[in-house]
C-alpha positions in Angstrom: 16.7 -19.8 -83.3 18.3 -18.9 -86.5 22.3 -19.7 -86.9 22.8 -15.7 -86.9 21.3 -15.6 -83.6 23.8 -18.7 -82.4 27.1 -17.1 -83.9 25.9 -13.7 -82.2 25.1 -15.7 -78.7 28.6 -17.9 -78.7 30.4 -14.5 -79.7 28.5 -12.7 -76.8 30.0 -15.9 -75.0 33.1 -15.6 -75.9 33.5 -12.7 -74.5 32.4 -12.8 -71.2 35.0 -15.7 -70.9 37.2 -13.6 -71.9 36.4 -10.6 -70.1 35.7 -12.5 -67.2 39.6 -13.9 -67.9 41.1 -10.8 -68.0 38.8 -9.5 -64.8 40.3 -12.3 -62.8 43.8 -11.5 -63.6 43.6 -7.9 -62.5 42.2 -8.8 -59.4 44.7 -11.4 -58.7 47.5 -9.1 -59.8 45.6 -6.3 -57.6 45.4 -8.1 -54.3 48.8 -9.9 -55.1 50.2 -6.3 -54.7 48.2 -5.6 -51.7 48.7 -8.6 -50.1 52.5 -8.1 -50.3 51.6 -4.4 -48.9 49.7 -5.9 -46.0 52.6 -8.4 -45.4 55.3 -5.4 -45.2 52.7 -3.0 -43.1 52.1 -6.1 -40.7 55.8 -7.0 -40.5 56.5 -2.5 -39.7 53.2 -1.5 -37.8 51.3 -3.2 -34.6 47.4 -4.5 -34.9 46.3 -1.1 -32.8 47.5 0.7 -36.2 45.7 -1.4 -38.5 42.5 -0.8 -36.4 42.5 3.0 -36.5 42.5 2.5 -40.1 39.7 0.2 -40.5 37.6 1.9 -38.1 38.4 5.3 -40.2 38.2 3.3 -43.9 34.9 1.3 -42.5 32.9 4.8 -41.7 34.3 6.3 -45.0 32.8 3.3 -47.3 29.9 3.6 -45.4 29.7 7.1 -46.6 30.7 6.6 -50.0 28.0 3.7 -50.6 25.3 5.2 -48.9 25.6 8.3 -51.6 26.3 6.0 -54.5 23.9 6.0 -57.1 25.7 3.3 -59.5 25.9 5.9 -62.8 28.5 3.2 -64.0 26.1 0.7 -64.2 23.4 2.4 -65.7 25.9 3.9 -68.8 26.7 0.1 -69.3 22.9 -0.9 -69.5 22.1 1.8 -71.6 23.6 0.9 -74.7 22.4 4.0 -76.6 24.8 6.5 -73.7 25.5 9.9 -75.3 27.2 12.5 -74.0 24.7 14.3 -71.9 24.5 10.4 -70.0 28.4 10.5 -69.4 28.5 14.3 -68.7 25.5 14.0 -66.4 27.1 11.3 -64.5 30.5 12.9 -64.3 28.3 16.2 -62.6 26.7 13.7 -59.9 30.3 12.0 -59.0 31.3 15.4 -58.0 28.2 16.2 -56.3 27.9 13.5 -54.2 32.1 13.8 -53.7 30.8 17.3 -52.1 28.6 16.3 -50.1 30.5 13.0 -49.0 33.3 15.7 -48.2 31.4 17.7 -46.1 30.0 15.1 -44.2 32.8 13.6 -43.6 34.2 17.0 -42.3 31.5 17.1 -39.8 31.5 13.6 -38.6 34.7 14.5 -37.2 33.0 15.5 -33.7 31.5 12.2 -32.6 32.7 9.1 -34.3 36.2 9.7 -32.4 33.8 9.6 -29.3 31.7 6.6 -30.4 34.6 3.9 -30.5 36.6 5.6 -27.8 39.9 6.7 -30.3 40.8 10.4 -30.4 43.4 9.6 -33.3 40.6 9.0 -35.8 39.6 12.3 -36.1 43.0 13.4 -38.2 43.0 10.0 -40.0 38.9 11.4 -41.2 40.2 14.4 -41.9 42.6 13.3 -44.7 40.2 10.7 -45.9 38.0 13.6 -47.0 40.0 14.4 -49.5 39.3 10.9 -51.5 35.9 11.6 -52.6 36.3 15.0 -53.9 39.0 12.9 -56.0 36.9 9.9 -56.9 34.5 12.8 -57.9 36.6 13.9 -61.0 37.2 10.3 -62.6 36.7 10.4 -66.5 33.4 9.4 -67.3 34.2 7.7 -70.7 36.6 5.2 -69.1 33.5 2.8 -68.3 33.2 2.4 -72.5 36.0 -0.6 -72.3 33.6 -2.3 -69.7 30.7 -1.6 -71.5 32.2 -2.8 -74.7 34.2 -6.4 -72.6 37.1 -4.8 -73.6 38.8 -5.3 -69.9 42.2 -4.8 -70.8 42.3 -0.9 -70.0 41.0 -1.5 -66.9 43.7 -4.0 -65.8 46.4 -0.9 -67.0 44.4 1.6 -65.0 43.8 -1.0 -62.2 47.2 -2.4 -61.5 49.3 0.7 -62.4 47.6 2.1 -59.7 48.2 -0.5 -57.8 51.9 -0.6 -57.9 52.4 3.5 -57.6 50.4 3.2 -54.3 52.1 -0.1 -53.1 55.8 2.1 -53.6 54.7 5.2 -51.7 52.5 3.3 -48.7 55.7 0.7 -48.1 58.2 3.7 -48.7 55.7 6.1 -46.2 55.9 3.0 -43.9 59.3 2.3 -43.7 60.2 5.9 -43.0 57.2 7.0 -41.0 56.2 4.0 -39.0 53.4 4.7 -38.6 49.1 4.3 -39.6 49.6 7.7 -41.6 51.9 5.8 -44.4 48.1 3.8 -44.9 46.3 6.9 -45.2 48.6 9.2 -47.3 48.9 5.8 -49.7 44.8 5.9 -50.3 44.4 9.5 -50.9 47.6 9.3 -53.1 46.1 6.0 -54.8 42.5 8.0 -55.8 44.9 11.0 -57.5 46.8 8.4 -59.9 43.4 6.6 -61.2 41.6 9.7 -61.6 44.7 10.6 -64.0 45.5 7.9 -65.6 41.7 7.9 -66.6 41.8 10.7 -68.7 45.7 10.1 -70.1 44.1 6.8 -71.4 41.2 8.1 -72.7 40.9 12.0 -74.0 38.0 13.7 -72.5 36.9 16.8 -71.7 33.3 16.8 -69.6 31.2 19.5 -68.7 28.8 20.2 -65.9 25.3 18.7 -67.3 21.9 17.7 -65.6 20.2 16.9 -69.0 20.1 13.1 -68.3 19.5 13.0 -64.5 16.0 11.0 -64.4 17.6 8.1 -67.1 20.3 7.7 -64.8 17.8 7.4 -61.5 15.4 5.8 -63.0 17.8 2.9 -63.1 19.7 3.8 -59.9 17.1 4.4 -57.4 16.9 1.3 -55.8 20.5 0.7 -56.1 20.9 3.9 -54.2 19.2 2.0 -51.1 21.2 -1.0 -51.9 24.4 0.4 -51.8 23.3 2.7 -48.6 22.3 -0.8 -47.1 24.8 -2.4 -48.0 27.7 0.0 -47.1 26.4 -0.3 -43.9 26.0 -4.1 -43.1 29.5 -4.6 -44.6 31.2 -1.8 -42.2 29.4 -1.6 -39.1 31.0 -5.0 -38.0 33.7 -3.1 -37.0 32.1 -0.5 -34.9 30.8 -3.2 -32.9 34.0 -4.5 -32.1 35.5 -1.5 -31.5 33.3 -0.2 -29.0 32.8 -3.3 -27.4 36.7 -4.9 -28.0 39.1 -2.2 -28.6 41.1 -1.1 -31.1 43.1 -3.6 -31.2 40.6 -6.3 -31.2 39.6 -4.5 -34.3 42.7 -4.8 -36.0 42.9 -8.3 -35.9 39.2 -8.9 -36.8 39.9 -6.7 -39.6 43.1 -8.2 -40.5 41.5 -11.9 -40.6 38.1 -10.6 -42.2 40.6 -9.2 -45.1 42.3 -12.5 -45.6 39.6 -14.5 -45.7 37.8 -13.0 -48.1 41.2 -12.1 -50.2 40.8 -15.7 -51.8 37.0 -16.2 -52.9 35.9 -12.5 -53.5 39.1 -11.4 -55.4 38.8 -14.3 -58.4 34.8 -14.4 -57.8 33.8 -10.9 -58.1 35.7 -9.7 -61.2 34.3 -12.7 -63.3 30.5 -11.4 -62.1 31.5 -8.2 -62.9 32.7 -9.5 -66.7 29.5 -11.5 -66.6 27.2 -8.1 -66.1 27.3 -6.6 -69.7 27.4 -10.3 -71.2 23.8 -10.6 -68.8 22.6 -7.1 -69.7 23.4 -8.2 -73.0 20.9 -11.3 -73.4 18.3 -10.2 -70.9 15.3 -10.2 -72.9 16.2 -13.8 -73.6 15.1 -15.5 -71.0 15.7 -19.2 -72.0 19.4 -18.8 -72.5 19.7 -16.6 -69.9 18.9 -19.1 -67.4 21.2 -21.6 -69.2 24.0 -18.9 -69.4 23.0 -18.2 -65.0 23.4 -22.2 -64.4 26.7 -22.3 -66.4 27.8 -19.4 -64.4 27.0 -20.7 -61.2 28.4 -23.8 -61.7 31.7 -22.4 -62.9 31.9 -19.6 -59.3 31.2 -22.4 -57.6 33.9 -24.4 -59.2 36.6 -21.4 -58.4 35.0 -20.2 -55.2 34.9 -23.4 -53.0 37.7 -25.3 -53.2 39.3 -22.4 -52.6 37.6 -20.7 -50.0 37.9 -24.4 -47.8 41.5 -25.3 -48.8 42.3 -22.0 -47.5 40.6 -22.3 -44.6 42.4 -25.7 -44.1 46.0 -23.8 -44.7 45.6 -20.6 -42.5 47.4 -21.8 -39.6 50.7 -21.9 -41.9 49.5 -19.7 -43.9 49.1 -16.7 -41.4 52.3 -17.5 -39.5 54.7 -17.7 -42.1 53.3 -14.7 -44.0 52.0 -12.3 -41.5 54.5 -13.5 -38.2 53.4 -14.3 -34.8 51.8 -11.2 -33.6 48.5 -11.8 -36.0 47.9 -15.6 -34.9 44.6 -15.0 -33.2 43.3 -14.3 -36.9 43.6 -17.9 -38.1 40.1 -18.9 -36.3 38.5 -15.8 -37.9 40.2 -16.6 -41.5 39.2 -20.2 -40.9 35.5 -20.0 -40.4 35.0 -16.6 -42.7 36.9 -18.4 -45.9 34.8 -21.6 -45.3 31.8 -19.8 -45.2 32.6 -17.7 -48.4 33.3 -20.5 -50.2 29.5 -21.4 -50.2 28.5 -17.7 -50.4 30.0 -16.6 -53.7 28.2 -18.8 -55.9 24.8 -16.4 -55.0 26.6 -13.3 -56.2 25.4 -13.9 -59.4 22.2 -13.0 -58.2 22.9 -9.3 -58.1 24.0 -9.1 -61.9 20.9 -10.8 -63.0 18.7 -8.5 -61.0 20.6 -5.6 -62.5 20.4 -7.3 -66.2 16.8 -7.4 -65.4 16.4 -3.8 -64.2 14.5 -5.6 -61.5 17.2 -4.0 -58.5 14.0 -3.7 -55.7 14.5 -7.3 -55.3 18.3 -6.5 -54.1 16.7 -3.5 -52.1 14.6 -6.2 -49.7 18.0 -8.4 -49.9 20.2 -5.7 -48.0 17.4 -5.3 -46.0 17.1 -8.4 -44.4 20.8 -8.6 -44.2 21.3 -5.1 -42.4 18.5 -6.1 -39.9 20.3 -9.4 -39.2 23.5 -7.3 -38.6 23.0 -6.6 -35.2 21.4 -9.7 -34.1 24.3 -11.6 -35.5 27.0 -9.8 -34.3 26.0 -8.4 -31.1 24.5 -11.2 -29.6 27.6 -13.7 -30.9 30.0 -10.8 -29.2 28.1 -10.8 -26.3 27.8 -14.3 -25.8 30.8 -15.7 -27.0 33.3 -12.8 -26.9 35.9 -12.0 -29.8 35.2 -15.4 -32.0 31.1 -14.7 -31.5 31.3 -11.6 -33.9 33.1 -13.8 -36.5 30.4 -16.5 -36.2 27.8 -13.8 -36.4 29.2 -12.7 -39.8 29.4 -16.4 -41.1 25.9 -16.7 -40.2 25.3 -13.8 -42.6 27.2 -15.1 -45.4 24.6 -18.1 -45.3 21.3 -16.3 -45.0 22.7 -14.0 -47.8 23.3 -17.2 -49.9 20.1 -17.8 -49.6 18.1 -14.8 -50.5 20.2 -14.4 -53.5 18.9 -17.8 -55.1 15.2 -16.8 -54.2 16.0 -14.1 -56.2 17.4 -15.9 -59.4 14.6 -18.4 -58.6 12.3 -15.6 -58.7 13.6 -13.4 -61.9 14.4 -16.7 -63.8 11.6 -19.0 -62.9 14.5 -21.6 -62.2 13.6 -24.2 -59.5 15.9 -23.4 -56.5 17.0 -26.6 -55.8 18.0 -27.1 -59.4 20.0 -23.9 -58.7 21.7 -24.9 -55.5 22.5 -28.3 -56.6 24.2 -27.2 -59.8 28.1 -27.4 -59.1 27.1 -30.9 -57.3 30.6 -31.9 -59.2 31.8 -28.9 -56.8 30.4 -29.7 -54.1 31.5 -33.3 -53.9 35.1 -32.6 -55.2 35.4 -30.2 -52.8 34.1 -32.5 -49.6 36.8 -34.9 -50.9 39.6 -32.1 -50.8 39.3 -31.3 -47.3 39.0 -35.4 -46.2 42.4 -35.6 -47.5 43.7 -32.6 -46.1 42.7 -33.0 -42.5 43.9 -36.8 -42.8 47.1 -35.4 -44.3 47.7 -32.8 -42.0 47.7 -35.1 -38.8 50.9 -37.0 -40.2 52.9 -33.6 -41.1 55.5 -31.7 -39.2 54.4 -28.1 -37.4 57.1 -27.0 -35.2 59.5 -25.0 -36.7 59.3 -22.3 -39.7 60.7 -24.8 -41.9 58.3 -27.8 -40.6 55.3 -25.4 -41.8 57.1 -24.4 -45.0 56.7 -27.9 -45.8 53.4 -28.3 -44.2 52.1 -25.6 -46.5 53.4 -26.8 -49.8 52.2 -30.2 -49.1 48.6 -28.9 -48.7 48.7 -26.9 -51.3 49.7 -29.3 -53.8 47.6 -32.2 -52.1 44.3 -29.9 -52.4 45.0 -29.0 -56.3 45.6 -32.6 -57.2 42.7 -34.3 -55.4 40.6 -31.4 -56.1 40.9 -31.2 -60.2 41.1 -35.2 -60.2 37.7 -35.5 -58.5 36.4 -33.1 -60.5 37.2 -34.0 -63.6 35.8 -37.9 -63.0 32.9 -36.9 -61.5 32.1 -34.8 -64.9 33.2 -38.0 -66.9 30.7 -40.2 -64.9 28.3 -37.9 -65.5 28.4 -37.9 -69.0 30.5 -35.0 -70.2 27.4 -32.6 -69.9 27.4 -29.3 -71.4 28.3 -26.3 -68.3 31.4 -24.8 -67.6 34.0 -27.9 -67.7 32.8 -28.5 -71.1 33.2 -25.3 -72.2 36.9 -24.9 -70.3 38.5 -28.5 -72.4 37.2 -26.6 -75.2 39.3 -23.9 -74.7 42.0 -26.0 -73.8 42.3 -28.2 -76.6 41.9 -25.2 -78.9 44.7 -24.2 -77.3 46.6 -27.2 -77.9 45.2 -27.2 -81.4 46.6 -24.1 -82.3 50.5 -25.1 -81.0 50.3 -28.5 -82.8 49.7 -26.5 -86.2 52.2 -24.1 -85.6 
């Protein structure tokens, strides 16, 4: 490999770190603000509220994956994108914004029926609006992405954040009511779509020129996402209709939290990894060095978080969503811990897609839409409430699974090389929670202040033995090239830098 070729792969490196960087922030900065919008809706409204809008939210993603086509996706694979791609796209949002529209429209005369709610039928209604919105988003905006440039999207992203965080809490206070929820999300798809074009100047036009490129890449992502839309919402149903509303709001509630942690710092780095993949896929050597490196940094982020919070949602829950949502800390317990194992195979999907090999993620959502039902209805019907929770952590494994045949599969990587690649994580991680449980039988729990104190103490006690383990298990090992190295390289840059200036 000539030194050309290395400067162009560490600068392709680069920035994925420092997409991936930026990605994280947004999404922390994004659920920070939703978080502290859940805290003030849970503090004003009851869990029966919060379920008629996750029952009415669950069928509309549904909808909205099962007619998405992933045109943003193929415009970032297609390097070459001209006008007639981003036009053509922009025509097919608003088709399918139609047609989600209309369906929704119509649904309107059963699903109230199905999980025994009348008041979800107005809350549809409204929600129709959404996709006719979504519909009109600027087409061009997906060029920052496309280019690692990440930083518009965190404007776009967290601006939007914060006008729909200010009218939701302001609808809630004065309204008290689910409707402050639903006005906030149709008000929250109106800002993006603007600020989309006030960021970026464009004027599309109605076009079909480019419509078999953009299928040819999208069909089976089309069954993915209608698969997948699916076995992420239907949960829900099932408690409905066989729990109550809410039942549901709690389940929906905890499901929320628990996978606030891992998924929020987790997915944005896959999604800055996706160009940086689609970038070097006909490489297939370094790709599979750049997929181990990756894995072993997710898991690095994704379990010690998901299990330390896991190990703090009993004080977590009660000193931030009050008393009335303590029946979620089992569901935010297991479904965090679970996660924390799960995210590392996410990386399976951007590979696939890199590849342009998406059947494979077709089967995937199969198999995981099929195990849906058993899961979940047989756990709820066996074991109640916490059955459907176990059901869905029983999911979160098998999809671990199929995701690192797939890498083992596109990659020709040997799987338990794959699995066992944040070892470092794994062990640092089993050594977190030891201390934690043994820390946590010799701290106070009875009042609000006992738990303040509880919390902080865990907190700090999971960071610290966490990074220390970590760290000496990487210098016993050598210092090996991965993720750590290439993190105290950035570091001591860093410090570099300040020690010249």
């Amino acid at each position: 490999m000539s030194s050309e070729d290395n400067s162009s792969e560490e600068n392709i490196s680069s920035r994925v770190m420092k997409g991936a960087a930026w990605m994280a922030f947004t999404r922390f900065g994004t659920r920070l603000l939703g978080m502290l919008s859940t805290i003030v809706l849970a503090r004003l409204l009851v869990p029966e509220d919060f379920g008629i809008v996750a029952i009415a939210s669950s069928y509309y993603a549904i909808l909205e994956g099962m007619s998405q086509f992933n045109s943003r996706q193929a415009l970032i694979k297609y390097r070459d994108a001209g006008d007639n791609d981003y036009n053509t796209a922009w025509t097919l949002n608003i088709c399918r914004g139609i047609l989600v529209c209309v369906a929704i429209l119509a649904s309107t005369f059963f699903v109230p029926d199905i999980v025994s709610e009348p008041r979800v039928a107005h809350v549809i209604l409204l929600m129709a609006v959404i996709p006719l919105i979504d519909g009109f988003e600027n087409p061009r905006f997906v060029v920052f992405e496309k280019n690692l440039d990440f930083t518009r999207e965190m404007v776009i992203t967290l601006g939007t954040k914060l006008l729909t965080l200010t009218v939701t809490i302001y609808l809630a206070f004065t309204l008290r009511s689910y409707w402050a929820m639903i006005i906030g999300l149709v008000f929250g798809s109106a800002s993006r779509m603007t600020i989309s074009y006030l960021m970026i100047p464009y004027l599309p036009r109605f076009c079909f020129a480019s419509f078999d490129r953009i299928f040819s890449f999208s069909g089976w992502m089309s069954g993915v996402n209608i698969l997948q839309s699916l076995s992420t919402n239907l949960d829900k149903f099932f408690v409905a209709h066989f729990l109550g509303t809410a039942a549901t709001g709690i389940y929906h509630i905890g499901k929320t939290v628990a996978f606030m942690p891992t998924y929020e710092l987790v997915m944005p780095l896959n999604r800055a990894l996706y160009p940086g993949f689609a970038m070097i896929a006909g490489k297939r050597d370094y790709m599979r060095e750049k997929v181990l490196e990756s894995a072993q940094f997710l898991a690095g982020l994704s379990q010690p978080i998901g299990i330390g919070f896991a190990l703090i949602a009993p004080e977590f829950i009660y000193l931030v969503y009050g008393p009335n949502w303590l029946d979620a800390i089992p569901i935010v317990q297991i479904l965090a811990a679970a996660s924390a194992f799960s995210m590392m195979g996410s990386i399976a999907i951007f590979v696939a897609m890199a590849h342009g090999d998406t059947k494979y993620l077709f089967f995937r959502e199969l198999m995981m839409f099929l195990a849906l039902p058993v899961f979940v209805i047989t756990g709820v019907h066996y074991f109640g409430f916490i059955g459907a929770v176990y059901g869905i952590a029983a999911r979160q494994i098998l999809q671990l699974v199929l995701n690192m045949l797939i890498v083992q599969k596109l990659l020709d990587l040997p799987l338990l090389r794959l699995m066992f690649a944040p070892w470092r994580s794994m062990v640092s991680a089993a050594v977190m929670a030891l201390c934690l449980l043994v820390l946590n039988s010799y701290l106070p729990h009875e009042t609000i202040a006992d738990k303040s104190l509880t919390l902080t103490a865990k907190i700090g006690c999971g960071v610290l033995t966490y990074a220390v383990t970590h760290i000496l298990l990487w210098i016993m090992a050598g210092k090996p090239k991965g993720f750590e190295h290439r993190l105290s390289g950035i570091i001591e840059k860093k410090f570099l830098r300040r020690s010249q200036a």
